[in-house]
C-alpha positions, 0 to 999 in steps of 0.5 A, spaced: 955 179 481 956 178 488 953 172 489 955 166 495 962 164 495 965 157 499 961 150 499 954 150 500 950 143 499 942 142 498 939 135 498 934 132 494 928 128 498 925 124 494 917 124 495 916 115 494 919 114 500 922 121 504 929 119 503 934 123 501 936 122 495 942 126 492 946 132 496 950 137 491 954 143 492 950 149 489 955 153 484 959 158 488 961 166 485 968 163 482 964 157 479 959 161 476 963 166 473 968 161 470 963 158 467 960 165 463 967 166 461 968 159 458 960 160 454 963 167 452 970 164 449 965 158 445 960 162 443 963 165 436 965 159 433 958 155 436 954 162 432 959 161 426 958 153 426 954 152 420 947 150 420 947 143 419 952 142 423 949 143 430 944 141 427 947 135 427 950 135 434 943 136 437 940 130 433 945 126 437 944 130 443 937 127 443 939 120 440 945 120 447 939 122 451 936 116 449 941 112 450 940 114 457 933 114 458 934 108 464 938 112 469 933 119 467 927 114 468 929 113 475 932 119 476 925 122 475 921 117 479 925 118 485 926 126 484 919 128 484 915 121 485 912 120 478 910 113 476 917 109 472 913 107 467 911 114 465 918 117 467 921 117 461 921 123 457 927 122 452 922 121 446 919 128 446 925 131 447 928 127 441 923 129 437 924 137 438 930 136 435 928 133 429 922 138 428 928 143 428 931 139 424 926 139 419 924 146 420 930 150 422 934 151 415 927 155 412 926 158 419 933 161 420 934 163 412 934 170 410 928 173 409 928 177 403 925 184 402 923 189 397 929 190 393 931 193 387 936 193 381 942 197 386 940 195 393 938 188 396 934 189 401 933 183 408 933 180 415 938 176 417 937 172 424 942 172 428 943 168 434 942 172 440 948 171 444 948 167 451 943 165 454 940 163 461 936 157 461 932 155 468 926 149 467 922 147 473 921 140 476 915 137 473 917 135 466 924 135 468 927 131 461 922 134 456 923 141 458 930 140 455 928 140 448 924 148 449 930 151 453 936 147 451 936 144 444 932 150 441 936 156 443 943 151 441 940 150 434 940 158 433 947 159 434 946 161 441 950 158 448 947 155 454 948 156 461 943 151 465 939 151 472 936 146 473 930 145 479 933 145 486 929 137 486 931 135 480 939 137 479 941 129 476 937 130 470 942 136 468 948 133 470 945 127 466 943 131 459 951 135 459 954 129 459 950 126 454 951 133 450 959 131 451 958 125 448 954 128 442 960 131 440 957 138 442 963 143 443 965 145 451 963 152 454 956 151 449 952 147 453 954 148 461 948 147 467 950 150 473 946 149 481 944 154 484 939 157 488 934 162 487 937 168 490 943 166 486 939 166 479 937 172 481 943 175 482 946 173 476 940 175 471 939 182 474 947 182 472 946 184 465 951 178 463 946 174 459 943 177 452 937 173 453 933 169 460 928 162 459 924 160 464 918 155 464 916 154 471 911 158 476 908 164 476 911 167 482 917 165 479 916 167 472 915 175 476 922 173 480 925 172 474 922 178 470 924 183 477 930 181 476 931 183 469 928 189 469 934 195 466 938 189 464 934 190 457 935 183 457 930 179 453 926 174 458 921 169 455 917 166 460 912 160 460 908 159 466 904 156 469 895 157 469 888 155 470 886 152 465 878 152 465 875 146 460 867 146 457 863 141 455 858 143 451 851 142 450 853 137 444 859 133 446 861 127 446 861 125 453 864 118 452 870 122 448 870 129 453 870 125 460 877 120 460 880 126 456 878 131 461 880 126 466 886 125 463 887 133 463 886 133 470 891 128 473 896 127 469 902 128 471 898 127 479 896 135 475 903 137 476 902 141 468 902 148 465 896 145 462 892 141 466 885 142 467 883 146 473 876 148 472 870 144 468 864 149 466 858 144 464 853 146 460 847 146 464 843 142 460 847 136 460 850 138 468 847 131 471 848 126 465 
């Protein structure tokens, strides 16, 4: 994989203060193909595991995150500024899980086709392998229940990338997947910086690539995966225009699209970034 050998640290600054928050070590070569080894071992017996039974394990995985909501609250606000009483996440990321929960035995079942009386004729979803998981800074602990839970309860393993400013919130969420009683080697976060990524999807190791984050590095992330046939699913950030109609409702519009605009200070794959007017109403 040629990617960095020996200690390397980076240092998380905290945007409330400016002072360094947390140093950690970037995973080296060794580290990283460890850490591949042990997801390939688990990944039979995770994918043979029945449904419900990791289903199971990632319901407690978001009842032990929330257990932790506290320390994760804290750790966002001093990551990437954002007000405590905001920061905790872990009742969107609990909830993933129980959607798939409830939707997963029906959306994992076999699908039948046209059959006749000599031959049976059906889909069979099968889990994809290993998976690369890579989530940006702004919804650090929600983004989880996309990356994370869902890939786990279709039978596939995860090796997690966490934003360089965001790096406790992973180490937060392994442990918590430990305490869920979730198997070793299915669920493991490494650091690393962006080249490294690269290296290692460009690697061909991984059957498939999650990335929410921007649009430069979703095309990184793209680049780095071309040839590999590698399945790279991308959710990136956009523009997103709003437009108020002749007819709206102002008293409802107006704190909605505010509340589209600033929230999250607009750090959001969906904030509003433009407002269209209807001229009619423009200077009401």
């Amino acid at each position: 994989m040629n990617l960095h050998s020996g200690a390397r640290t980076f240092s998380v600054t905290s945007p409330v203060d400016g002072s360094i928050y947390a140093t950690r070590n970037y995973a080296d070569g060794a580290a990283v193909e460890a850490a591949v080894a042990r997801a390939r071992a688990a990944l039979p017996g995770w994918r043979r595991t029945p449904l419900a039974e990791r289903l199971a394990i990632l319901l407690r995985f978001g009842e032990e995150m929330k257990a932790r909501a506290t320390p994760l609250a804290e750790a966002v606000a001093w990551q990437i500024g954002r007000p405590l009483w905001q920061a905790d996440e872990t009742p969107r990321l609990a909830l993933i899980g129980e959607l798939l929960a409830g939707a997963g035995p029906d959306t994992l079942a076999d699908m039948p086709y046209p059959s006749d009386e000599n031959i049976r004729r059906y889909a069979k979803p099968m889990a994809g392998g290993l998976h690369l998981s890579i989530c940006a800074w702004n919804y650090p602990t929600a983004m989880l229940g996309y990356l994370v839970t869902s890939p786990l309860a279709a039978g596939n393993v995860v090796i997690f990338k966490h934003s360089p400013q965001t790096p406790l919130i992973a180490e937060l969420a392994e442990e918590a997947f430990r305490a869920a009683g979730g198997p070793e080697g299915v669920f493991q976060s490494l650091h690393l910086d962006h080249p490294d990524a690269e290296r290692l999807i460009a690697s061909g190791f991984f059957n498939a690539v999650n990335f929410i984050g921007s649009v430069n590095g979703g095309r990184r992330v793209h680049a780095a995966a071309a040839g590999t046939f590698t399945q790279v699913h991308l959710e990136l950030g956009g523009k997103d225009p709003t437009y108020v109609r002749s007819d709206a409702d102002l008293e409802a519009a107006v704190p909605l699209i505010a509340e589209g605009t600033y929230s999250n200070a607009g750090q959001s794959c969906c904030s509003v970034e433009r407002i269209y007017v209807d001229r009619s109403i423009h200077d009401r």
